[in-house]
N, C-alpha and C positions, 0 to 999 in steps of 0.2 A: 504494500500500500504506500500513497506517496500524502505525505500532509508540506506543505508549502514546499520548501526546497532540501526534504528529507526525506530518503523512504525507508521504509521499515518491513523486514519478515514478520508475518504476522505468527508462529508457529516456529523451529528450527530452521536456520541455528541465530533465534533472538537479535537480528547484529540491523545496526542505523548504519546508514551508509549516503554519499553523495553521488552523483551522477558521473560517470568518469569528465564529461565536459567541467562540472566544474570542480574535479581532484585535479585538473588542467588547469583552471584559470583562477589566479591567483587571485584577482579581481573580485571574482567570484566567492568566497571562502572569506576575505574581506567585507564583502556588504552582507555576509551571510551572521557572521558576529558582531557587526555594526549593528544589524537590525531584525535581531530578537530570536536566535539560536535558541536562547533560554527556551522562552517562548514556545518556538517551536516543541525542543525537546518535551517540555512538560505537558503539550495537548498528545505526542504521541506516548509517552510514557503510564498508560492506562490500566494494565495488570499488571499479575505480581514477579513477571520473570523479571530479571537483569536484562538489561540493555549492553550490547556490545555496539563498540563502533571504532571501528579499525582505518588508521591514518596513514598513509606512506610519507615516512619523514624527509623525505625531500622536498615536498610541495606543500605541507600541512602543517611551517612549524606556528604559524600565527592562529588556528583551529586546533592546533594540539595545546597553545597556553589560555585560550579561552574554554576547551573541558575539562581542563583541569580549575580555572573561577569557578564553573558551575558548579563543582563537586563531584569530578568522573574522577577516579582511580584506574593510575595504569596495573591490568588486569595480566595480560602475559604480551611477551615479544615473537614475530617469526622475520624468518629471514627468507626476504624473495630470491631465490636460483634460477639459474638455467643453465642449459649443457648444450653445445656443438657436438648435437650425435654423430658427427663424418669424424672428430676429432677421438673417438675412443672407439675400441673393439669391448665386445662384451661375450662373452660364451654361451654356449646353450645347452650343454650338461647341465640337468636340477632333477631332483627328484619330486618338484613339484609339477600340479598339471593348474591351467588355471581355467575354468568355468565363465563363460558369458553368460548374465542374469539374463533369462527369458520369462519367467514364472513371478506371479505374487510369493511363492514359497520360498522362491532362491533370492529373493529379495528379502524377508523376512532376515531369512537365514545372515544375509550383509548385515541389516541393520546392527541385529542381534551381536552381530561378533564387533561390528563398529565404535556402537553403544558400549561396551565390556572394555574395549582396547583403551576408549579416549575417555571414559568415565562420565559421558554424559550422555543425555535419550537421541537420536534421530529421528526425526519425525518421517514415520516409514511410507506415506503418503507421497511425501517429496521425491521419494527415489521411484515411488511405482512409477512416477512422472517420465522420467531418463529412460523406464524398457523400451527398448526400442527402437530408439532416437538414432540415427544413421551418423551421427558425428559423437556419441556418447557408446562406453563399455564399461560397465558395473560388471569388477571379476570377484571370484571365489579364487581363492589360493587353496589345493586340494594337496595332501599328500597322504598316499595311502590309506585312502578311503576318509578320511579325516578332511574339514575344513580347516585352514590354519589362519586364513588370513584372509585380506580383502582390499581393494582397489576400487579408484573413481579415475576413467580415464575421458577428457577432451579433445580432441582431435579437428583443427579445422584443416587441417590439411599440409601445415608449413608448421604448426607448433601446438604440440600435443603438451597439455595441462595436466599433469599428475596431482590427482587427490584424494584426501581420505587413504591413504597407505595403510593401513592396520593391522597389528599381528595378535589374534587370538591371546590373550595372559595367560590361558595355559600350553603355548608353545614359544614363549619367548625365551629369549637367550640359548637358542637354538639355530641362530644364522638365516632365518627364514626372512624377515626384510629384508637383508642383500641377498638372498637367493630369488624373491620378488624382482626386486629392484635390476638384478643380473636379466633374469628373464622379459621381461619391460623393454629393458632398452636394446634388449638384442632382436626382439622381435620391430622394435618402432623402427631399426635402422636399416631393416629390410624395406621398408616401403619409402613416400617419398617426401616423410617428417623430415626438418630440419634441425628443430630446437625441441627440447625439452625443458617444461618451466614447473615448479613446483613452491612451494610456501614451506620453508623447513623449521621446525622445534627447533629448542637448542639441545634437547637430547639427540635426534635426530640429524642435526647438523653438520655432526663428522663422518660418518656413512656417507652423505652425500658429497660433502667433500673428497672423499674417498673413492668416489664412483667419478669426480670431474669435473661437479656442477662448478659454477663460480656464484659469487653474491650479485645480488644486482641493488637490493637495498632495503632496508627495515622497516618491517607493520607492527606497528604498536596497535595494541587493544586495548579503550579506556571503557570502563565498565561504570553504569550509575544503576546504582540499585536503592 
């Protein structure tokens, strides 16, 4: 939903957000806390979830010291990546297989291990939305009969968006994100992706490092609840 020059998920995952035109103009983002952000925030701020609203600090530092006036606390940081797939080789020995969601049940099934991995709900509705979708792959990570893990993949064609990575908590520290993550970019480098972009944790951060992404630059999440 959109209330003046903010929109808002109504349902997962809770997050406010700007229109990429103006995370662009600075201009923008300037008359946006000249004249009544506040405002704004408090007619969408209606039930009782927490409000997320995530800032790229290269373009939002004068929007990132006016949510912090209002009373937003920075909540967590990621770190934007991407990778030159021609620049690295990746192998294709795993003893995972990985599943494209087609079914409400295999969907479920994602939510299920999503929700478990990141410690909070996915609103399972949201995903039923992406079966299907000809530029979108909701995987299962399978290993011997077992689901282990799960994936949200983007694809427009030039630059494929890695999201939602998840590894089941009862198969972690068992090599299965980099053995995902192996299997991913060795299969995206067969076709005719160019980039690979994904949002990294900071637990997460050195894996990806490790596989070749580089940083591109910092999301802060301010949280008002």
């Amino acid at each position: 939903t959109c209330t003046g020059d903010l929109n808002r998920s109504l349902n997962w995952p809770n997050r406010v957000w700007l229109s990429w035109e103006d995370f662009q103009n600075t201009g923008s983002t300037t008359k946006l806390c000249r004249d009544g952000l506040g405002d704004l925030i408090t007619r969408i701020h209606f039930d009782s979830k927490p409000l997320i609203m995530p800032l790229w600090t290269r373009v939002d530092d004068i929007l990132s010291t006016k949510l912090l006036d209002l009373g937003f606390e920075h909540k967590f940081s990621q770190t934007a990546m991407f990778l030159d797939i021609s620049q690295r080789l990746f192998f294709s020995e795993s003893d995972l297989d990985f599943q494209k969601i087609s079914t409400l049940g295999q969907a479920d099934t994602w939510c299920d291990i999503t929700s478990r991995s990141f410690g909070y709900d996915i609103y399972n509705p949201a995903i039923y939305k992406l079966i299907g979708k000809a530029d979108v792959e909701l995987l299962l990570a399978c290993r011997d009969g077992q689901t282990v893990g799960t994936a949200l993949l983007y694809d427009d064609g030039v630059v494929l968006g890695l999201h939602m990575l998840a590894v089941d908590p009862l198969f972690r520290r068992q090599g299965v994100a980099r053995k995902m993550m192996q299997k991913i970019l060795y299969e995206t480098r067969s076709g005719n992706t160019k980039y690979v972009t994904l949002q990294a944790s900071v637990i997460g951060k050195p894996l990806y490092e490790d596989l070749g992404f580089k940083e591109q630059f910092e999301i802060v999440n301010y949280i008002w609840v």
